[in-house]
BALOBA-1460 file (C-alpha; in Angstrom, 3 decimals):
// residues 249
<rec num="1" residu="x" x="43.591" y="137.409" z="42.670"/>
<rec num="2" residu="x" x="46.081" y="135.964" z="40.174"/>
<rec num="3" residu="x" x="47.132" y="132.431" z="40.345"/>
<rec num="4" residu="x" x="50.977" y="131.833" z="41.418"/>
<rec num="5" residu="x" x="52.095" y="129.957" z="38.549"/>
<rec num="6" residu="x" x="54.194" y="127.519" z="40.505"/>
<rec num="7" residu="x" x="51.615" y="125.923" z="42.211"/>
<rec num="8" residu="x" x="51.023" y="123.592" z="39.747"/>
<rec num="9" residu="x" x="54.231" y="122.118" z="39.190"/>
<rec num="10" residu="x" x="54.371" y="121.764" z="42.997"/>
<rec num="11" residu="x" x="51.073" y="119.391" z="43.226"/>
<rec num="12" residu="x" x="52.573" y="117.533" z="40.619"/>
<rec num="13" residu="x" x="55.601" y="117.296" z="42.433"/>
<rec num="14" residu="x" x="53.818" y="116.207" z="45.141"/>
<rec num="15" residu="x" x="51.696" y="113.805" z="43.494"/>
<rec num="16" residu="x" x="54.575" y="111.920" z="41.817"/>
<rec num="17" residu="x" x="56.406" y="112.147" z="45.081"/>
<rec num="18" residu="x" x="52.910" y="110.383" z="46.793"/>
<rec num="19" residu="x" x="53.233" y="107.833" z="43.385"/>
<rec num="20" residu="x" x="56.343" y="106.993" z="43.849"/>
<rec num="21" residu="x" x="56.275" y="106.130" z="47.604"/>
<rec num="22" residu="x" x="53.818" y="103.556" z="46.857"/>
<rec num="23" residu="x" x="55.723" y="102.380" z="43.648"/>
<rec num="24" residu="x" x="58.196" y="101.523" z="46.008"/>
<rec num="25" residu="x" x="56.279" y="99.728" z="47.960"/>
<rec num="26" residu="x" x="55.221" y="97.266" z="45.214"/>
<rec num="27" residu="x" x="59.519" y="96.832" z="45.020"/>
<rec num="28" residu="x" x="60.219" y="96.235" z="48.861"/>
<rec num="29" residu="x" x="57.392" y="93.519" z="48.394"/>
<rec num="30" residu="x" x="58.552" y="91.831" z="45.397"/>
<rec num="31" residu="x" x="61.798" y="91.134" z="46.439"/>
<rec num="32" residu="x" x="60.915" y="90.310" z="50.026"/>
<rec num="33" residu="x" x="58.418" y="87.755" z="47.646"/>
<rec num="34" residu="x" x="62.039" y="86.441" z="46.079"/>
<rec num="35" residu="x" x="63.647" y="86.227" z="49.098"/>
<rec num="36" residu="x" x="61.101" y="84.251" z="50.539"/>
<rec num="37" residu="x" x="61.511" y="82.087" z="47.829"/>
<rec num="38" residu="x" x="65.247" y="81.828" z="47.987"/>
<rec num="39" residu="x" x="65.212" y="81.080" z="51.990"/>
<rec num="40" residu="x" x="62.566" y="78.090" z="51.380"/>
<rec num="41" residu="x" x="65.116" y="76.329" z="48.413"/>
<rec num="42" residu="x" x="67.900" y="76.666" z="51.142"/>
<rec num="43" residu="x" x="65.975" y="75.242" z="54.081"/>
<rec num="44" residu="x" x="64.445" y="72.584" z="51.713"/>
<rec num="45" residu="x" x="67.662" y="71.765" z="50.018"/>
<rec num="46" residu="x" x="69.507" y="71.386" z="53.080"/>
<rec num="47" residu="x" x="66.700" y="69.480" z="54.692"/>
<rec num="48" residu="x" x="65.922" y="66.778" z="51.561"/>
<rec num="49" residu="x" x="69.936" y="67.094" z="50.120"/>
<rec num="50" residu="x" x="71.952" y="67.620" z="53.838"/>
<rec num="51" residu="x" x="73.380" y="70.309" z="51.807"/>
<rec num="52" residu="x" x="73.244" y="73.884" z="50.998"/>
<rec num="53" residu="x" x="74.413" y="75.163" z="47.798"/>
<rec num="54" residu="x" x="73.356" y="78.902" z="48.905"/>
<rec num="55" residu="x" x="76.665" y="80.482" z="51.234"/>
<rec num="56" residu="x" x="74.272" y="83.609" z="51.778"/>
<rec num="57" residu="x" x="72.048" y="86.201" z="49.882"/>
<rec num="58" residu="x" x="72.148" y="90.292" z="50.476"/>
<rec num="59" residu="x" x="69.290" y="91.951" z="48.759"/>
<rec num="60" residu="x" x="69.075" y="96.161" z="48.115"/>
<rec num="61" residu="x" x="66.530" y="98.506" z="47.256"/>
<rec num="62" residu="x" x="67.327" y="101.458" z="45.505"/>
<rec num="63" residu="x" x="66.414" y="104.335" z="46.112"/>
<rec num="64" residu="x" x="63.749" y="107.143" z="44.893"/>
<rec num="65" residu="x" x="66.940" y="109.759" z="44.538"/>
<rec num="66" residu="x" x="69.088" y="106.978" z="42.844"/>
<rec num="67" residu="x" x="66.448" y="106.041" z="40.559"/>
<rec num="68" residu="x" x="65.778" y="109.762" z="39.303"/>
<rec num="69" residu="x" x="69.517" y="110.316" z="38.585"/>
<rec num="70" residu="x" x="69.188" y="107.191" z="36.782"/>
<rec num="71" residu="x" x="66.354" y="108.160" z="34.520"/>
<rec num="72" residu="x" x="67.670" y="111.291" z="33.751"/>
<rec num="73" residu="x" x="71.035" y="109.824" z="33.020"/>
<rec num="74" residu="x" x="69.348" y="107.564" z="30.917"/>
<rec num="75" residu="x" x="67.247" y="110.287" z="29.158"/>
<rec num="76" residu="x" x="64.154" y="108.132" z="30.357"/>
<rec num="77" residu="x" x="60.952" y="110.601" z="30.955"/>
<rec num="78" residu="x" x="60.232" y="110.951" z="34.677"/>
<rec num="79" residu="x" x="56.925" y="109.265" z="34.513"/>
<rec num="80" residu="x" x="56.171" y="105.955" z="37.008"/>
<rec num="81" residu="x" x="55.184" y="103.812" z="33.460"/>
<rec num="82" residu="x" x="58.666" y="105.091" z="32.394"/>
<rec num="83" residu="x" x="60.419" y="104.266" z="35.243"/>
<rec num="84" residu="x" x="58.518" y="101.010" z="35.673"/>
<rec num="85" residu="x" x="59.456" y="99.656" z="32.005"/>
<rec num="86" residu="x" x="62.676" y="100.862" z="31.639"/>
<rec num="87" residu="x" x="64.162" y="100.803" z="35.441"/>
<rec num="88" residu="x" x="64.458" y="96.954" z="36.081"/>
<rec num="89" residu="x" x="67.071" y="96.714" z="38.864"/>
<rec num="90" residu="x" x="65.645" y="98.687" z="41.206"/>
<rec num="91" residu="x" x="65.002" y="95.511" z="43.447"/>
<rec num="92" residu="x" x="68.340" y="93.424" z="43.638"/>
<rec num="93" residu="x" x="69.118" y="90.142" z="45.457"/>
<rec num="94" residu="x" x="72.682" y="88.878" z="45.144"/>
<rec num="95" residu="x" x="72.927" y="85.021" z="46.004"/>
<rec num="96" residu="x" x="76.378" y="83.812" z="46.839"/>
<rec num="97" residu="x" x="77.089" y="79.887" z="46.030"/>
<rec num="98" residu="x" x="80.197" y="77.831" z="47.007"/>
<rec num="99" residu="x" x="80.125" y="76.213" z="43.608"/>
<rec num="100" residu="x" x="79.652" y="77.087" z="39.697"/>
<rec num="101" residu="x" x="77.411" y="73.981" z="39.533"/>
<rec num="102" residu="x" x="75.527" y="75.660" z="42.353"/>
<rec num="103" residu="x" x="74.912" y="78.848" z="40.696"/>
<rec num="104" residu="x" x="73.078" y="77.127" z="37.830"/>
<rec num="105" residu="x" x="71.000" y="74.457" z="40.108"/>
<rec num="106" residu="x" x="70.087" y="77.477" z="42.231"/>
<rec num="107" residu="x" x="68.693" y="79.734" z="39.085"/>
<rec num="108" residu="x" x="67.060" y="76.568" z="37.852"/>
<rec num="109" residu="x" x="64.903" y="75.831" z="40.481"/>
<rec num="110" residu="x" x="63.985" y="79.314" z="40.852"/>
<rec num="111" residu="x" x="63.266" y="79.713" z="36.858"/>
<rec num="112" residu="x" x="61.236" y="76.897" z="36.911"/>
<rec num="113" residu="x" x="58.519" y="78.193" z="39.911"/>
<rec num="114" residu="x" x="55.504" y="79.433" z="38.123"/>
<rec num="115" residu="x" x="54.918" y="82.949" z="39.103"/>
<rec num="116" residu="x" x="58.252" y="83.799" z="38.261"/>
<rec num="117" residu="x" x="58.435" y="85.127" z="34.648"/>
<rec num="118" residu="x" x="62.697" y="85.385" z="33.375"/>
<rec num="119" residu="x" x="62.868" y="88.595" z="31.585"/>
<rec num="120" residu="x" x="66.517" y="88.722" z="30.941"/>
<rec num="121" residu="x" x="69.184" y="86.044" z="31.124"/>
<rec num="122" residu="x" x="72.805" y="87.260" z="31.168"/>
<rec num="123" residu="x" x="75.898" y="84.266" z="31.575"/>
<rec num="124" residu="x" x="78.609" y="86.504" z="32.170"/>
<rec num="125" residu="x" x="80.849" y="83.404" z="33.758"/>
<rec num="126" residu="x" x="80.425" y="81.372" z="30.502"/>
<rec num="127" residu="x" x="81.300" y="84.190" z="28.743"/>
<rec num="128" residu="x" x="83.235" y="86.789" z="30.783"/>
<rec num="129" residu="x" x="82.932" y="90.908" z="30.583"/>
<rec num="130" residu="x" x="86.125" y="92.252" z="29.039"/>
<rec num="131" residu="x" x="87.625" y="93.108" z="32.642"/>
<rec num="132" residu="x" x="87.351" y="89.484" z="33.891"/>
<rec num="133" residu="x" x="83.633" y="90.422" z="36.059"/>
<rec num="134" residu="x" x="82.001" y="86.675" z="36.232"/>
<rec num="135" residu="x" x="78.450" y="86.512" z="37.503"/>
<rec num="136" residu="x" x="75.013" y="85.267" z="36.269"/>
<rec num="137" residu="x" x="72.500" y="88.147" z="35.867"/>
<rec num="138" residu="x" x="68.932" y="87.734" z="35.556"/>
<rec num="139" residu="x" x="65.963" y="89.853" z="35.792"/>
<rec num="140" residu="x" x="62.765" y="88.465" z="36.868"/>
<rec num="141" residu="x" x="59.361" y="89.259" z="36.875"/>
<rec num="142" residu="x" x="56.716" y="88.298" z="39.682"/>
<rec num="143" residu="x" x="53.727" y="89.016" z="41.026"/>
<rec num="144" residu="x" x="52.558" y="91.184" z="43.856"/>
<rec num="145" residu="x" x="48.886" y="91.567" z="45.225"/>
<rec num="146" residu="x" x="47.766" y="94.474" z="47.262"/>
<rec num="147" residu="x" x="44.875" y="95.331" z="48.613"/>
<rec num="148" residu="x" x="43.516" y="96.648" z="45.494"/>
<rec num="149" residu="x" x="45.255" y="95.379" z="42.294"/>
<rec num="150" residu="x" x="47.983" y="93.422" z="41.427"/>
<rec num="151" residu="x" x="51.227" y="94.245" z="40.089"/>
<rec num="152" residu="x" x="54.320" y="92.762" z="38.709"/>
<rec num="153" residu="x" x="57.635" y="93.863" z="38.992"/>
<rec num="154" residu="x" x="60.548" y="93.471" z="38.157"/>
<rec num="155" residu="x" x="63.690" y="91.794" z="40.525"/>
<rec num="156" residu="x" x="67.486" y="91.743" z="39.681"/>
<rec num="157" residu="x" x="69.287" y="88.592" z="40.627"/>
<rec num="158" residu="x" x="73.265" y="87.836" z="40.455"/>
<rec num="159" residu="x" x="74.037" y="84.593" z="41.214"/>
<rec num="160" residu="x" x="77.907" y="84.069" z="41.837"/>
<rec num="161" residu="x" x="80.717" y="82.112" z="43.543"/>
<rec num="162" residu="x" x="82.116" y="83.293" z="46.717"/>
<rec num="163" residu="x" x="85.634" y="83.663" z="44.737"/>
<rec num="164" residu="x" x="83.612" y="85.876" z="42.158"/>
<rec num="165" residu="x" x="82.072" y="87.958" z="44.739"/>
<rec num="166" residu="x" x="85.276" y="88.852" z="46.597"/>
<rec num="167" residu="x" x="86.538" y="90.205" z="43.003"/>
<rec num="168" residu="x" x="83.721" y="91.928" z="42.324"/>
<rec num="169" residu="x" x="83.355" y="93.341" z="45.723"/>
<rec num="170" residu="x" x="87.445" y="94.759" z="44.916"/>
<rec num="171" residu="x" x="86.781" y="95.920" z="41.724"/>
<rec num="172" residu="x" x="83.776" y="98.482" z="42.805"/>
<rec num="173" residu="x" x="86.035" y="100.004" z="45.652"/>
<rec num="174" residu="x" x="89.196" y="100.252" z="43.349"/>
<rec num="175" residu="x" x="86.464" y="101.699" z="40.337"/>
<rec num="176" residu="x" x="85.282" y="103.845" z="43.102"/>
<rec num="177" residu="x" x="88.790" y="105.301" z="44.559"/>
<rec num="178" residu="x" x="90.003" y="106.119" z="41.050"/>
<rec num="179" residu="x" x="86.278" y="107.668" z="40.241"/>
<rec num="180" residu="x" x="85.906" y="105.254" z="37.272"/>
<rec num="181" residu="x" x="89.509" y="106.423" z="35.781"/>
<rec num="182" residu="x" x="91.561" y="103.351" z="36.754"/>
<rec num="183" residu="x" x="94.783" y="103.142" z="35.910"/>
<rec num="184" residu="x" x="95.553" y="100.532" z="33.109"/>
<rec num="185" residu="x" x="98.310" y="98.735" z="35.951"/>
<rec num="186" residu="x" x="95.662" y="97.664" z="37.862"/>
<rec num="187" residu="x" x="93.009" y="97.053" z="35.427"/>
<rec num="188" residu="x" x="95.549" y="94.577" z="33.548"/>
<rec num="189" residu="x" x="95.795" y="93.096" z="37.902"/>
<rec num="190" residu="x" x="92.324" y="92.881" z="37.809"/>
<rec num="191" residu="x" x="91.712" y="90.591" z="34.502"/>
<rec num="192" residu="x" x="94.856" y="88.149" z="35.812"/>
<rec num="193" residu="x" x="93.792" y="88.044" z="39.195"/>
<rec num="194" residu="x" x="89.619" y="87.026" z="37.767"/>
<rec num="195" residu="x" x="91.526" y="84.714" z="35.204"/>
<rec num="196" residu="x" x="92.899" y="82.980" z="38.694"/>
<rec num="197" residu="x" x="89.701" y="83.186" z="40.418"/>
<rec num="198" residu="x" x="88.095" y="81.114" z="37.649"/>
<rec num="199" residu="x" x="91.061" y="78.478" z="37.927"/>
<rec num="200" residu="x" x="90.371" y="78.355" z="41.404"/>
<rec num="201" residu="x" x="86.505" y="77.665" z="40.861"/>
<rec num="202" residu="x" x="87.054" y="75.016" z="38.281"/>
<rec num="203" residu="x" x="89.707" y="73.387" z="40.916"/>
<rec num="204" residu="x" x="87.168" y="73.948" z="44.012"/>
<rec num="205" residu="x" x="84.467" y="72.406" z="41.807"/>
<rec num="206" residu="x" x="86.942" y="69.364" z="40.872"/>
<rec num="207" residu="x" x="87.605" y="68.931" z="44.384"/>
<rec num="208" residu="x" x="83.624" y="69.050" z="45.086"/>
<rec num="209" residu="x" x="83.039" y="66.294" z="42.855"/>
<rec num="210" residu="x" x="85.537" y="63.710" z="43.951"/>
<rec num="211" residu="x" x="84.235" y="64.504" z="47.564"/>
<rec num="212" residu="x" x="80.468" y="63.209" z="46.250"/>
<rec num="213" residu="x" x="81.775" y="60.706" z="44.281"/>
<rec num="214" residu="x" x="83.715" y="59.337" z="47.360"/>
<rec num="215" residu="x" x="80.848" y="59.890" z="49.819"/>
<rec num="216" residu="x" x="78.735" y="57.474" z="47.261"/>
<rec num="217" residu="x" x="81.028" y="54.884" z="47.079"/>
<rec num="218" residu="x" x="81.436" y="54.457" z="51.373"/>
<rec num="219" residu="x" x="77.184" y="54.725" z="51.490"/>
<rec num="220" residu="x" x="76.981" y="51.992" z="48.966"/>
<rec num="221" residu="x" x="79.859" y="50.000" z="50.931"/>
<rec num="222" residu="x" x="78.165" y="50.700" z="54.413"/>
<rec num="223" residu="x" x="74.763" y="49.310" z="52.688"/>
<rec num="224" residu="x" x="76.837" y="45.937" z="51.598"/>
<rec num="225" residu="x" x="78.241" y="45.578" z="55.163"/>
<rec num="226" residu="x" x="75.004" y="46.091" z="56.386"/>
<rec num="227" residu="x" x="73.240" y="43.955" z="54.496"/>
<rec num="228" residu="x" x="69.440" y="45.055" z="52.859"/>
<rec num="229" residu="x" x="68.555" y="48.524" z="53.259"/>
<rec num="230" residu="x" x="66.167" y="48.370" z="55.953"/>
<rec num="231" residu="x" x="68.790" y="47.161" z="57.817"/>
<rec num="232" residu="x" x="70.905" y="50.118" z="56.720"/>
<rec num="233" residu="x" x="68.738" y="52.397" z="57.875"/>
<rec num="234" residu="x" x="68.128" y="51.176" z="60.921"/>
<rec num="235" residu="x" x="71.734" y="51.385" z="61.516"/>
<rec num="236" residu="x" x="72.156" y="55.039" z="60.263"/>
<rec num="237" residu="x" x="68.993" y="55.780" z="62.723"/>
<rec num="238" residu="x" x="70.722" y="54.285" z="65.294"/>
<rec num="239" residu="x" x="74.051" y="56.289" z="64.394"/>
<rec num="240" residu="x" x="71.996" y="59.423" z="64.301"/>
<rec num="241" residu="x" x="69.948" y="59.188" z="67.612"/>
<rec num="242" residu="x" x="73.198" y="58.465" z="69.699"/>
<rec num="243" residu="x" x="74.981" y="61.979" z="67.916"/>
<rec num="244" residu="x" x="71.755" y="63.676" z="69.343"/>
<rec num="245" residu="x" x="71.234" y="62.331" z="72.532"/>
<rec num="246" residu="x" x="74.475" y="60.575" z="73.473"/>
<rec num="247" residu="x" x="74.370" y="58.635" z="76.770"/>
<rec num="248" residu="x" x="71.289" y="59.530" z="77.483"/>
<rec num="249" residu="x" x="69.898" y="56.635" z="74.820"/>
């Protein structure tokens, strides 16, 4: 009985199809691991600071078709150790700030956690792409334990303003419409109209600062009027319980 030559390549098929269900697995976790991370700094900054720098986050995972085409656009061999050390954004959290100052302070505190190794660091709003695209990229590395083993992969971050997301956001479907071949009109619209989105940032930020700088001048004249700072607190305890329970005090 001869042996049907294609029955090899299908195990295989099947094996790296098995492999790379669980590779993705080790993904989904990791960034669910970042996210985790990301939803604790809100919580804790709005908790300690009584403010949030993060406006929200969206995270993706791609997926096992979109990371073939990838690899063989790439010319990458379709191995998992291939895909796994040359494929680093197949986990991706986007974190949208109000502020520029935000961005930074947000990758800071997250750079500075432990278990998070910073593979790549890209400062596209210090220094803009060509087209006007303003964002901070990172790549990250962290660890995930399984039953079994542990692993680390790899997680994309872009950190960027709300202002810098809405122009990014245009710029895919207008790349996408025109199938990459945009016309040079609106490319030329694109750059002015991210040259105005950074003016507007740098004037939002402005505005963010004298707002801070004016809320710490009334607490330290509200501590004067009320004397030490026990007393001051006291009062602001006061202030707070009768916003939470009104009449009811």
């Amino acid at each position: 009985m001869e042996n049907n030559p294609r029955t090899p390549d299908l195990e295989q098929l099947k094996a790296f199809r098995d492999s790379l269900a669980r590779f993705m697995m080790y993904y989904k976790f990791g960034m669910q691991e970042v996210s985790t991370k990301i939803d604790i700094l809100k919580q804790e900054f709005q908790y300690v600071h009584s403010y949030n720098p993060i406006e929200h986050v969206k995270s993706r995972l791609k997926s096992p078709q979109s990371i073939l085409e990838k690899a063989q656009r790439k010319d990458y061999d379709l191995t998992i150790d291939s895909i796994r050390e040359n494929i680093r954004d197949i986990a991706g959290i986007r974190i949208v700030c109000s502020f520029t100052s935000d961005i930074y302070r947000v990758a800071g505190m997250l750079m500075q956690q432990k278990d998070i190794t910073v593979v790549d660091y890209e400062d596209y709003i210090e220094k803009p792409k060509p087209n006007g695209y303003q964002s901070l990229h990172l790549i990250i590395q962290v660890p995930v334990f399984m039953s079994d083993r542990m692993e680390k992969v790899f997680v994309e971050l872009q950190i960027r303003t709300i202002a810098m997301d809405f122009w990014a956001s245009l710029e895919h479907k207008i790349y996408y419409k025109y199938d990459k071949a945009v016309p040079q009109k609106l490319r030329d619209d694109l750059k002015e109209a991210a040259d105005t989105i950074s003016a507007l940032d740098k004037k939002m930020e402005k505005i963010h600062k004298e707002m801070q700088e004016l809320r710490m001048t009334n607490d330290r004249e509200s501590m004067q009027s009320n004397g030490s700072p026990e007393k001051h607190m006291q009062h602001l305890s006061i202030n707070y319980l009768s916003m939470l329970f009104g009449d009811n005090l």
